[in-house]
Each structure stands twice: as structure tokens, then as C-alpha cells.
C-alpha positions in Angstrom: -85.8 15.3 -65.3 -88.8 13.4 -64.4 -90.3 13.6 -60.7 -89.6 10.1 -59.5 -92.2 7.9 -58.3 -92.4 5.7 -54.9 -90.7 2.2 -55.3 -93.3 -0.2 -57.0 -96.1 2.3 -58.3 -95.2 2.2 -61.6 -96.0 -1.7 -61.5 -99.7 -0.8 -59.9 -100.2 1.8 -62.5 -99.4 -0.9 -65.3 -101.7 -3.3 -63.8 -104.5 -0.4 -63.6 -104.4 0.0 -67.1 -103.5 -3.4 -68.6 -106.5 -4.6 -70.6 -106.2 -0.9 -72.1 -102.6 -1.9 -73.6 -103.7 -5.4 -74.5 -106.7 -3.6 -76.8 -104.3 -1.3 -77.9 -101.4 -4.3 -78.8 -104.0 -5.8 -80.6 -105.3 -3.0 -82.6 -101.8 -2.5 -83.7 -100.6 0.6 -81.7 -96.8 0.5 -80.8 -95.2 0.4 -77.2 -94.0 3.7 -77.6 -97.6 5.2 -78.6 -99.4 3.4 -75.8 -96.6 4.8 -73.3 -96.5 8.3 -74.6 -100.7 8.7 -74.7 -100.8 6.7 -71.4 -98.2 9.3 -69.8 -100.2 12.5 -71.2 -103.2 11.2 -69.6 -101.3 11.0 -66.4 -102.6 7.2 -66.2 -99.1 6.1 -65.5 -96.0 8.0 -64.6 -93.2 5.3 -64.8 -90.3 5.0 -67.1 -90.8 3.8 -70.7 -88.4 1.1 -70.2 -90.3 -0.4 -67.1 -93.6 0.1 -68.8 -91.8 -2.2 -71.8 -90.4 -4.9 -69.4 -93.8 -4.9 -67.9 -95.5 -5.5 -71.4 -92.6 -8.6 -71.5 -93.3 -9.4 -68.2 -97.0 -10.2 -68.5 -97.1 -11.5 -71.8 -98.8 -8.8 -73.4 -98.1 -8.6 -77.1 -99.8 -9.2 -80.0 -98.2 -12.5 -81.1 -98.8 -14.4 -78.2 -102.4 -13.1 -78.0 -103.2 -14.4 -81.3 -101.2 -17.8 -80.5 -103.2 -18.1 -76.9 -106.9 -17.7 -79.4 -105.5 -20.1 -81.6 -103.8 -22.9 -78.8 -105.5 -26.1 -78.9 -105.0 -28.9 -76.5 -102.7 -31.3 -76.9 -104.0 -34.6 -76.4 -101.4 -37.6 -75.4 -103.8 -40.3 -76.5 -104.6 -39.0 -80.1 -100.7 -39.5 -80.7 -100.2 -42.8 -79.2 -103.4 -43.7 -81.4 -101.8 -42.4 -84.4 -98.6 -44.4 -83.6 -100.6 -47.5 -83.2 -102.5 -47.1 -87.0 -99.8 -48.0 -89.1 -100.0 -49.9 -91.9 -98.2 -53.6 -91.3 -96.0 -52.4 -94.9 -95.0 -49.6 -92.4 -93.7 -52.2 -89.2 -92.4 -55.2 -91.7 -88.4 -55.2 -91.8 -87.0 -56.7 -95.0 -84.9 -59.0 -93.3 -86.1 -61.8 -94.8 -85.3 -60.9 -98.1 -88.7 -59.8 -99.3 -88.6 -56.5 -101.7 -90.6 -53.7 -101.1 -92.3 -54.4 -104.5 -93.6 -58.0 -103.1 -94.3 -56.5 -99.9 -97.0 -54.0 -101.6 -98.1 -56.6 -104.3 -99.1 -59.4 -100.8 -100.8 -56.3 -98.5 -103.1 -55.4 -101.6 -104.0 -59.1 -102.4 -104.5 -59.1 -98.7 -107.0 -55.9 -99.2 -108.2 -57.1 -102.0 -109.6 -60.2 -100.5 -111.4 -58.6 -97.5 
């Protein structure tokens, strides 16, 4: 069995060699092939399955690396602006008994006329 380490170390020895398992993610190396060379090396001497939770733990796999590149911010504003562009064929009800028909025929005379 495995000499065990001291309470902790294996999260320190993660942390010492995390941007070399985020390159590694994303050139499309596994978990277990980043462990197993990591271990030979003697970079880190922890358990495969904390090495994994760590991975988990501080977000380091390829999908959310490629959706943190392509995140864009989300701007409140843009939407509310969006909201307020409609088209008055979009708001009308037909309530009064208008059809949808005379409802397009009156906004394009409308257009038309501008």
C-alpha cells in the first residue's frame, strides 16, 4: 500500500502543479494520464481520487475552459432595449375585432407613408 501523506499535502501538491493539469486538460490528456505521469515524477503523491475531486473542485476541465474563453457579458440593458423595439402589430390585442390581415395591411400603409 501507499506511504500515506500528512493531512492536507496532497491539496498543496495539486495547487503546485495546477496550470500543468489545466495545459494538459486542454491538450486532451485524461485525468488518469495526468495523475499517473504526475505520480512518476514524484510531483504529487496523493490519491487519484483526491487528485479528481480537486480537478472538480477548482474547475479545471476542458469544458468549462472553453466556455470561460467564450463567456460574454451579459448586459441587462440590451434586453430591456430589445423588449422595448417591438413592432406596434406585436403589442395590439385584437379585442376590438380587427383581423390580423387588417392589422398588417394599416401598419404597411402606415410605413408606406413615412
Amino acid at each position: 500500500m501507499a506511504e500515506r501523506i500528512k493531512r492536507g499535502m496532497a491539496r498543496v501538491q495539486f495547487l503546485a502543479v495546477k496550470e500543468i493539469v489545466q495545459n494538459k486538460l486542454m491538450q486532451g490528456y485524461t485525468v488518469k494520464l495526468i495523475y499517473d505521469e504526475l505520480c512518476s515524477e514524484g510531483k504529487i503523491a496523493g490519491s487519484y481520487k483526491s487528485f479528481s475531486r480537486y480537478i472538480k473542485i477548482y474547475e479545471l476541465t476542458k469544458i468549462n475552459n472553453a466556455k470561460i474563453e467564450q463567456k460574454q457579458p451579459v448586459n441587462s440593458n440590451n434586453q430591456k432595449e430589445q423588449r422595448q423595439e417591438q413592432t406596434p402589430s406585436q403589442k395590439v390585442s385584437f379585442t376590438d375585432g380587427a383581423s390580423y390581415s387588417t392589422l398588417i395591411k394599416n401598419t404597411e400603409n402606415k410605413e408606406e407613408s413615412n
